[in-house]
DOVODREN-27630 format. One line per field, with one value per residue (C-alpha): x, y, z; residue in three letters. Coordinates in nm, 4 decimals, m for minus. Example, Ala and Ser with C-alpha at 12.3 -4.5 7.8 and 13.67 -1.06 7.14 Angstrom:
BEGIN
east [1.2300; 1.3670]
north [m0.4500; m0.1060]
up [0.7800; 0.7140]
type [ala; ser]
//
This chain:
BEGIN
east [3.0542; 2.6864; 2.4350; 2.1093; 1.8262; 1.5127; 1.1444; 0.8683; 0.4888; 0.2165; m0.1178; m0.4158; m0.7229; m0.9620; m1.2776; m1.1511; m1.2554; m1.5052; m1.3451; m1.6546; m1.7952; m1.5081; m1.6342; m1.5374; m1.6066; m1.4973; m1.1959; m1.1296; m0.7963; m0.6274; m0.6537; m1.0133; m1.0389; m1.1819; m1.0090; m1.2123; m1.0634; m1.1692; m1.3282; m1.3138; m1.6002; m1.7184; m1.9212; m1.7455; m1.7293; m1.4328; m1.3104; m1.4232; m1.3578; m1.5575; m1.4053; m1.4635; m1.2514; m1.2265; m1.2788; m1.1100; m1.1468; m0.9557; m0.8994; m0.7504; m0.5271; m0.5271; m0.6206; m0.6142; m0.2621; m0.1790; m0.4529; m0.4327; m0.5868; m0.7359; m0.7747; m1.0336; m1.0949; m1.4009; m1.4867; m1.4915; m1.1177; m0.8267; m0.5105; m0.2673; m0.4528; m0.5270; m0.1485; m0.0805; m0.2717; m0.0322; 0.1581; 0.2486; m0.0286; m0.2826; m0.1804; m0.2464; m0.5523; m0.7373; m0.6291; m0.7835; m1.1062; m1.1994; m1.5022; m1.6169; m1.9086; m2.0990; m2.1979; m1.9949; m1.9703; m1.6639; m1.5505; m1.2137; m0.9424; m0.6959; m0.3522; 0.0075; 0.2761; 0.6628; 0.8605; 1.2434; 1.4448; 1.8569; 1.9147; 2.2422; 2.1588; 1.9350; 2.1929; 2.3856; 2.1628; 2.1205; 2.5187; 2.6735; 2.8517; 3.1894; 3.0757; 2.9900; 3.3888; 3.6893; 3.9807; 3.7876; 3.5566; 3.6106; 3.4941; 3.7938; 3.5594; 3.4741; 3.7970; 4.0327; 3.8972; 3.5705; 3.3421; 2.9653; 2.9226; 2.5375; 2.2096; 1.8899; 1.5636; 1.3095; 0.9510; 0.7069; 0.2871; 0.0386; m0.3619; m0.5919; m0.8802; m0.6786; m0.4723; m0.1390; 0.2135; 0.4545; 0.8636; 1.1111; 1.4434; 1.7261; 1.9923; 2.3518; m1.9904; m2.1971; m2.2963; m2.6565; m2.8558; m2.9908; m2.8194; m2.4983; m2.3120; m2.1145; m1.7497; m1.6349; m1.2754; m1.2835; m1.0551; m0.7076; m0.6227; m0.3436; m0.3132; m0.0507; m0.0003; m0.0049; 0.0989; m0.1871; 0.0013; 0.3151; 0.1726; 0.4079; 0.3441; 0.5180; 0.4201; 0.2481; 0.1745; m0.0818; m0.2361; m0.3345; m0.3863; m0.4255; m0.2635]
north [0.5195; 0.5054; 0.5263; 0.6323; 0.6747; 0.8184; 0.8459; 1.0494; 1.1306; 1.2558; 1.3328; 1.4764; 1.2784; 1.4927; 1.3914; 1.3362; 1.0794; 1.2490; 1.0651; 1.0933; 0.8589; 0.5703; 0.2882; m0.0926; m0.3127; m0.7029; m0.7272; m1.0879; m1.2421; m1.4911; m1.8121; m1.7766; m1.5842; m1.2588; m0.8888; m0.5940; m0.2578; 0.0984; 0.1260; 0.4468; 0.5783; 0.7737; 0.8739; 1.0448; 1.0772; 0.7822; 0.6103; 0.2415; m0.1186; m0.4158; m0.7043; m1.0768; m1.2103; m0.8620; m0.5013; m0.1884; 0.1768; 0.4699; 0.7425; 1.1121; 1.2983; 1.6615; 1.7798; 1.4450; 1.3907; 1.1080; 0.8574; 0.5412; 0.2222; m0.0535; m0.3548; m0.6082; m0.9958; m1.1183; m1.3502; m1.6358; m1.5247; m1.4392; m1.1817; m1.4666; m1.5149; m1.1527; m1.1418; m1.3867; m1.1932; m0.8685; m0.7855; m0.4919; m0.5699; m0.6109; m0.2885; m0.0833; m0.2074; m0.2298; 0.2007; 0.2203; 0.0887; 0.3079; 0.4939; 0.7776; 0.6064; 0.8944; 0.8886; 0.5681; 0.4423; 0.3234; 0.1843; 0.0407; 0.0509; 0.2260; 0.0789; 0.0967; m0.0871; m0.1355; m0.3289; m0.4047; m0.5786; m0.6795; m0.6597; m0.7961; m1.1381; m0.9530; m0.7768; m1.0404; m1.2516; m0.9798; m0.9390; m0.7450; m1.0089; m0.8683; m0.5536; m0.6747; m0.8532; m0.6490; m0.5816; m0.7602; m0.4949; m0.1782; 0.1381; 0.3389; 0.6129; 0.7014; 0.6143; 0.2936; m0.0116; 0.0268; m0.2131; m0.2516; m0.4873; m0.4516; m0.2557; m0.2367; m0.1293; m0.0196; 0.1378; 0.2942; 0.4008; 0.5163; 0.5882; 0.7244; 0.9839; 1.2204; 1.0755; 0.9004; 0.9445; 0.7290; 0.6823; 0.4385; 0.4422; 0.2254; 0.2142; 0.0864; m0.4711; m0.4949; m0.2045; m0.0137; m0.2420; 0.0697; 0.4078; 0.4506; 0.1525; 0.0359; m0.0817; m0.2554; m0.3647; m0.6164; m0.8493; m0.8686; m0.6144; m0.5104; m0.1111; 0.1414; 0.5334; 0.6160; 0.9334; 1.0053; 1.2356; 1.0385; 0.6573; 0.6110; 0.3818; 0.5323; 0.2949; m0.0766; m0.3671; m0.5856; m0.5277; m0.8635; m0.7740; m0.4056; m0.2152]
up [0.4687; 0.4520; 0.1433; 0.2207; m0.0017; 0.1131; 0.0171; 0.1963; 0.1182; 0.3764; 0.2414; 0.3496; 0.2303; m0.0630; 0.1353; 0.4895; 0.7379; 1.0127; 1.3607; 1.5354; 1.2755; 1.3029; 1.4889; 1.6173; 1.3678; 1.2774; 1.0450; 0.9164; 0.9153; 0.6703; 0.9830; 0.9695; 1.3218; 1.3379; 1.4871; 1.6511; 1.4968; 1.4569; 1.1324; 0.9780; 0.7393; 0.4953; 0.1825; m0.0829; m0.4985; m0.5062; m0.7942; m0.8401; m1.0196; m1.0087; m1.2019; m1.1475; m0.8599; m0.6664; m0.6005; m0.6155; m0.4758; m0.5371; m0.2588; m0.3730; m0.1562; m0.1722; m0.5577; m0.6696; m0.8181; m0.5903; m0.4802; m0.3240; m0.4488; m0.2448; m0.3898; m0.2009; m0.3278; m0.3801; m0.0528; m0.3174; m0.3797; m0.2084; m0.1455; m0.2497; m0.6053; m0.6697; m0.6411; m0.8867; m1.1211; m1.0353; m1.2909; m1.5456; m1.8147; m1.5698; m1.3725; m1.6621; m1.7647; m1.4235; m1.3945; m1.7421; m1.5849; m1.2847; m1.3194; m1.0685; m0.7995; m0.6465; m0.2710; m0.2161; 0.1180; 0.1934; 0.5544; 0.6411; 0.9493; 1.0286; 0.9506; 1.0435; 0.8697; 0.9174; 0.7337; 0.7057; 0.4800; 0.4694; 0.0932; 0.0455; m0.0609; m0.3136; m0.4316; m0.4900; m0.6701; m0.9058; m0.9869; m0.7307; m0.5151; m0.5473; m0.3922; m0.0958; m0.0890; 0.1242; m0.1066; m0.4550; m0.4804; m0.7039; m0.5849; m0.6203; m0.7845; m0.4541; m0.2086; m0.1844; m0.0081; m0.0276; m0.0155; 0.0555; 0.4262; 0.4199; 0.2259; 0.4782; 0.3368; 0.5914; 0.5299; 0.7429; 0.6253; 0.8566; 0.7397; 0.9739; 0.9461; 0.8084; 0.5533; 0.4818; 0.6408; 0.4894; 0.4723; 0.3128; 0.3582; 0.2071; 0.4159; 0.1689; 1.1221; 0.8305; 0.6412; 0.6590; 0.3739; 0.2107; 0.1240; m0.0791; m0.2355; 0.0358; 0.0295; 0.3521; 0.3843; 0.5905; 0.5564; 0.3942; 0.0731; m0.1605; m0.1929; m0.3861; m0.3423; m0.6635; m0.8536; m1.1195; m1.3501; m1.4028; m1.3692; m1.0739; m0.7596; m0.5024; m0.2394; m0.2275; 0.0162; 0.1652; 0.4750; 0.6501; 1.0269; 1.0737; 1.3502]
type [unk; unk; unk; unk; unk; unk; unk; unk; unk; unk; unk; unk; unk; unk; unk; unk; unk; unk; unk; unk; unk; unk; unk; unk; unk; unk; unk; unk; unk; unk; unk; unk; unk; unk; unk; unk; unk; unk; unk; unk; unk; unk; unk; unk; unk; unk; unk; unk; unk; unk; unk; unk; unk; unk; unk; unk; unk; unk; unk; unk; unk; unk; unk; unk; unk; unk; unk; unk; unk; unk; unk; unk; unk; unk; unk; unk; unk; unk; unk; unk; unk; unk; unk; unk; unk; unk; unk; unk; unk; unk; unk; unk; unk; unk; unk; unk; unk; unk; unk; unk; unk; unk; unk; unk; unk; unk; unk; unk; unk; unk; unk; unk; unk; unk; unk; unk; unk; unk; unk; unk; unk; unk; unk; unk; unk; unk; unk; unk; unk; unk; unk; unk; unk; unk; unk; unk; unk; unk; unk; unk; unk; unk; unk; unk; unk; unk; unk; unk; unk; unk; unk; unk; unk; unk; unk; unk; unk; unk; unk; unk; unk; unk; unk; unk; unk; unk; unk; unk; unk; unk; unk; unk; unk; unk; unk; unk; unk; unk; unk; unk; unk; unk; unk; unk; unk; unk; unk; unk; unk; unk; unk; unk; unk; unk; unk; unk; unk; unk; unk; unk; unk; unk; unk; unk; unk; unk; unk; unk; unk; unk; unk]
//
């Protein structure tokens, strides 16, 4: 028997990436070396955040019920501290914050991330060790003998020029100096998919070395 729960989104950016405009550009990784990716860009109406240790940008999809947030620290800063500041509270007040930024520039790569995860020892450490035991566990419910031998989570997101694709399934160079306000991303981030109208993050990571 098999359990499978599944997630999928694909959006369309609201203002959508021009391809002729992305070009290479330097992306800075956590060891201190430096990456040459395509760098996608564009000026748009996007939501922004400036607070004291980082930045934050918000991109619509379609009529603007889902966005996704990008999160960049502060050069004097980092991904690991912004994530120590990650939690519920904060969440909800750094939303509360964003204010519309007309004719921002923003430029950042394209990304692709998969990720995969064996969740039984998870599982477990929450309380549901004897589930995972043949002939202890109780899910007569559903058929005799049952028992849970392993839970895999796997997610996949792609952004590009045109928007997002992303799936999860649980198996049991520097910036013109004048012109809009630029936001570069260029170097490692936090982001969500977020669903405007119920509060809902649908989607987060952290993107360290774009592929």
């Amino acid at each position: 028997m098999f359990l499978i729960n599944a997630i999928y989104f694909k959006g369309g950016w609201k203002g959508k990436f021009d391809p002729s405009k992305t070009q290479s550009g330097i992306f800075h990784l956590p060891n201190g070396s430096e990456k040459q990716l395509p760098m996608m860009s564009h000026i748009c109406n996007y939501s922004y955040l400036e607070a004291t240790s980082f930045r934050a940008v918000g991109l619509p999809y379609g009529e603007g019920r889902v966005s996704m947030y990008i999160f960049l620290p502060e050069p004097s800063s980092n991904l690991d501290e912004f994530l120590e500041d990650l939690n519920a509270e904060n969440w909800k007040s750094w939303l509360s914050q964003f204010r519309e930024e007309l004719d921002l520039r923003l430029i950042m790569p394209r990304f692709r991330l998969e990720y995969e995860m064996l969740l039984n020892d998870t599982l477990k450490a929450l309380g549901m060790e004897i589930a995972f035991i043949p002939f202890v566990a109780d899910l007569s419910g559903i058929a005799p003998l049952l028992y849970i031998e392993k839970v895999i989570h796997k997610t996949f997101l792609e952004v590009n020029e045109e928007g997002t694709e992303a799936a999860a399934v649980t198996l049991v160079g520097p910036p013109p100096a004048s012109g809009p306000r630029p936001f570069v991303v260029s170097r490692p981030f936090f982001f969500t998919i977020h669903d405007n109208w119920t509060n809902t993050i649908l989607f987060m990571g952290t993107v360290t070395e774009p592929m």
